[in-house]
Legacy VTK file of the C-alpha trace (Angstrom):
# vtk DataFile Version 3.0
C-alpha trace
ASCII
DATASET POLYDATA
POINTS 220 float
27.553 15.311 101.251
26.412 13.269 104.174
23.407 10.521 104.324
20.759 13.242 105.558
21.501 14.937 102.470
22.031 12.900 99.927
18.171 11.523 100.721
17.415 15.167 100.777
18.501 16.061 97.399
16.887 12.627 96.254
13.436 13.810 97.476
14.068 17.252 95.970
14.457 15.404 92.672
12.123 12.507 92.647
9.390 14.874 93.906
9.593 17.255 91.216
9.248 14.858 88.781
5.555 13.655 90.450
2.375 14.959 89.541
-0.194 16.034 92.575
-1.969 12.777 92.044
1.266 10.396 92.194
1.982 9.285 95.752
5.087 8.144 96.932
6.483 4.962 98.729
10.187 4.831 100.325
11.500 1.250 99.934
13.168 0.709 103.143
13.947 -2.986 102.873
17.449 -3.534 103.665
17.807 -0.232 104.630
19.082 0.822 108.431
16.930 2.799 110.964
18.939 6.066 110.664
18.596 6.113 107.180
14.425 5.559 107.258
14.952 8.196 110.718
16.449 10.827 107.527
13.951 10.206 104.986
11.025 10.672 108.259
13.207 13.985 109.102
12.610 15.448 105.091
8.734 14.683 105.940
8.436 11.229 104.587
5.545 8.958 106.018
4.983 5.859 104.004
7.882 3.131 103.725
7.665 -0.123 102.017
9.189 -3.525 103.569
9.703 -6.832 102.197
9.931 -8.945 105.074
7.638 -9.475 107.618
10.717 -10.103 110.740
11.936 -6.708 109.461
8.936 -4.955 109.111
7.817 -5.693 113.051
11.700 -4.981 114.218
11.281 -1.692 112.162
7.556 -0.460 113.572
8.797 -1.017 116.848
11.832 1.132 116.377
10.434 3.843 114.566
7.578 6.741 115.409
4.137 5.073 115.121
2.928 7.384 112.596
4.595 5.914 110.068
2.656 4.478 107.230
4.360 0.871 106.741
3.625 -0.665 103.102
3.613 -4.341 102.868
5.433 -4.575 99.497
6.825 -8.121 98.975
5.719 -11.579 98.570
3.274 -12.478 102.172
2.812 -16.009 103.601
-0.335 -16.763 104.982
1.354 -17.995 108.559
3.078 -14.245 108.867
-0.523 -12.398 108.762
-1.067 -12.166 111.914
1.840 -10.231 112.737
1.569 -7.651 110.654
-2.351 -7.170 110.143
-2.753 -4.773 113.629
-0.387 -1.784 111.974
0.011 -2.465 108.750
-1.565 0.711 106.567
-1.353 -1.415 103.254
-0.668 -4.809 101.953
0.431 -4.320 97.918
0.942 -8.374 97.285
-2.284 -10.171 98.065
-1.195 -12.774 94.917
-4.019 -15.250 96.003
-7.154 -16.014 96.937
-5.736 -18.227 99.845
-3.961 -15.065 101.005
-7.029 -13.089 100.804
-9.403 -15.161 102.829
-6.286 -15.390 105.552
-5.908 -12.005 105.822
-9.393 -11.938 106.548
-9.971 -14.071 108.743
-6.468 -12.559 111.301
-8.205 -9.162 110.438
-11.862 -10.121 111.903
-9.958 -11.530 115.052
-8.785 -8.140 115.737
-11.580 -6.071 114.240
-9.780 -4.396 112.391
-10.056 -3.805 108.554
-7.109 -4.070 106.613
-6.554 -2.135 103.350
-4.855 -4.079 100.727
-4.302 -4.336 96.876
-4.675 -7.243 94.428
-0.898 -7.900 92.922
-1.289 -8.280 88.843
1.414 -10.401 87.400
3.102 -9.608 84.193
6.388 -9.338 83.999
8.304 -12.249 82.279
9.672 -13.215 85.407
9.040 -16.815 87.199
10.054 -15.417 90.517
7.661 -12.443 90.509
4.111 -13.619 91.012
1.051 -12.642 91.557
-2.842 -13.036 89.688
-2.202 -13.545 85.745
-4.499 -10.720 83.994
-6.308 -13.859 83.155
-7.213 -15.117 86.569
-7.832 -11.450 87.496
-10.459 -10.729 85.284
-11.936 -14.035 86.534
-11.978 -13.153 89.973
-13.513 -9.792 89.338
-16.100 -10.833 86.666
-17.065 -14.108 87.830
-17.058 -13.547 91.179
-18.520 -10.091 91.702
-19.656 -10.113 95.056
-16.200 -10.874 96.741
-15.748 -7.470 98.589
-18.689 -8.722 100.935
-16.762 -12.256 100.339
-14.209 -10.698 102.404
-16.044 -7.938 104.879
-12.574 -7.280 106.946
-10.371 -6.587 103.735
-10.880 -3.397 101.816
-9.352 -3.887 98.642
-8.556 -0.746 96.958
-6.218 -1.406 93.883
-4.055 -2.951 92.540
0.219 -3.799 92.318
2.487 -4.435 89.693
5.955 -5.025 87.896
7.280 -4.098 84.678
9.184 -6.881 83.364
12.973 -5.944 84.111
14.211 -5.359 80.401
15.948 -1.926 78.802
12.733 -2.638 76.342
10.757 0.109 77.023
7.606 -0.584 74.890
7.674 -4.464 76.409
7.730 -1.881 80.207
4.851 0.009 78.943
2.904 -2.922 77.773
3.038 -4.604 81.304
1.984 -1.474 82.889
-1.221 -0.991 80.435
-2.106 -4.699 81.475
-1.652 -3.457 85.051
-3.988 -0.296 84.276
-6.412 -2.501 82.609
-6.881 -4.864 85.702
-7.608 -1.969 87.684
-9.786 -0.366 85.658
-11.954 -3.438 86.078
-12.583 -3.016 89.975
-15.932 -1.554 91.350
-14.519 0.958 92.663
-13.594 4.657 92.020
-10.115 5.993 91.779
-8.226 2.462 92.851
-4.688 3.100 93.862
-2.724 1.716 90.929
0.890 1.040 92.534
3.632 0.391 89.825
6.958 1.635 89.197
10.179 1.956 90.811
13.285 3.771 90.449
13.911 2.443 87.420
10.633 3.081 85.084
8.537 5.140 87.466
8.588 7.631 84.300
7.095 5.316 82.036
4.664 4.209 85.132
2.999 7.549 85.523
2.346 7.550 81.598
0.528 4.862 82.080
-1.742 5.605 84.897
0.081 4.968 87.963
-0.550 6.622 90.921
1.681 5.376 93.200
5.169 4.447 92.945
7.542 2.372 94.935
11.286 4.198 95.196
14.423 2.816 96.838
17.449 2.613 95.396
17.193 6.086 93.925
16.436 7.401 97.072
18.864 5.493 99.778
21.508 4.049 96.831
21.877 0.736 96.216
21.103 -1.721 99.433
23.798 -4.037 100.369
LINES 1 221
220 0 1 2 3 4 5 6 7 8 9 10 11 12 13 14 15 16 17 18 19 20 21 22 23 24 25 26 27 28 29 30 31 32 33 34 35 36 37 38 39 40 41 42 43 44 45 46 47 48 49 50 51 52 53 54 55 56 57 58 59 60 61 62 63 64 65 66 67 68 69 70 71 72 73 74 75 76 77 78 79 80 81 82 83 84 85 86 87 88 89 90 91 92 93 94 95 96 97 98 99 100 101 102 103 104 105 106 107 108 109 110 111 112 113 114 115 116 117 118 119 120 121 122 123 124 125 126 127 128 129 130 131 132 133 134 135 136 137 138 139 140 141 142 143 144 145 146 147 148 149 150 151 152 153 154 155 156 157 158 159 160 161 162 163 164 165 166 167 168 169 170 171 172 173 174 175 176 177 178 179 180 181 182 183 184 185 186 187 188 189 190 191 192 193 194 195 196 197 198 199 200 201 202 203 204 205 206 207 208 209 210 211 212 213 214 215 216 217 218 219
């Protein structure tokens, strides 16, 4: 079976497991052009990146209608280089981050959709707002969408703790769920789950899930 369809038969699969309402994200980190170029051939629009150098060095190579995901952890001096294409920023983990990407945004008048990243998972390295600091923000601070007039914040981000546990999972992604049910707006994009408990994700409320190494195989 070659590359073009192996992610072929991956799509197949992963798609029919996806209610209407679940949208899905192809993790391209690590990932080379042609394979992203195989996944764009089956119809595939929206990939996720990690890195901002790679990100850039991948928009430039690839057709412009591709929706690029900002997925992993953003410094505040790499805005600027991603805020004129990028469709959506998952990891805004600060308020720091928040007010930067604002302010790059407004330079270019251009509004910039992005979602608030919930931390839960046991993890030290993941981060993110605790539920805690969430609830703060939101509650205590309820006029910070006109805070904030060049960022449209329209959900939320998450990740399971990585355990075989799947009640401790499914607890992490309720806590998820709950911080976005606490946003003024209607139907927020609730992005959790990956290839490993996008199951238990969707049970939970997600409604858009992150997929890479069950797409491409494991990255290198």
């Amino acid at each position: 079976m070659t590359s073009q369809e192996h992610i072929k038969e991956q799509l197949k699969h992963i798609k029919l497991t996806l209610p209407q309402y679940v949208s899905l994200v192809c993790v391209s980190k690590f990932q080379p052009i042609d394979a992203i170029q195989e996944a764009y051939a089956c119809g595939e629009r929206d990939f996720g990146e990690s890195r901002v150098q790679e990100l850039k060095d991948k928009y430039s190579a690839l057709p412009k209608d591709i929706r690029w995901h900002m997925i992993g952890h953003l410094q505040t001096n790499k805005v600027k280089q991603i805020v004129p294409f990028v469709h959506l920023i998952h990891s805004v983990d600060s308020i720091r981050l928040l007010e930067t990407i604002n302010r790059e945004a407004e330079k270019i008048q251009r509004r910039v959709r992005v979602l608030l990243e919930v931390h839960v998972a046991k993890e030290a390295t993941k981060s993110g707002f605790t539920p805690q600091e969430f609830e703060h923000l939101i509650l205590n601070h309820p006029t910070y969408p006109t805070d904030y007039p060049w960022v449209e914040i329209v959900g939320v981000m998450g990740m399971a703790t990585n355990t075989n546990d799947q009640k401790e999972i499914r607890t992490c992604f309720q806590t998820i769920k709950h911080c976005a049910d606490m946003l003024p707006i209607s139907n927020p994009i609730i992005s959790m789950g990956m290839s490993d408990d996008y199951h238990i994700a969707i049970e939970e409320g997600s409604n858009l899930i992150r997929i890479g190494s069950s797409l491409f195989g494991e990255r290198n």
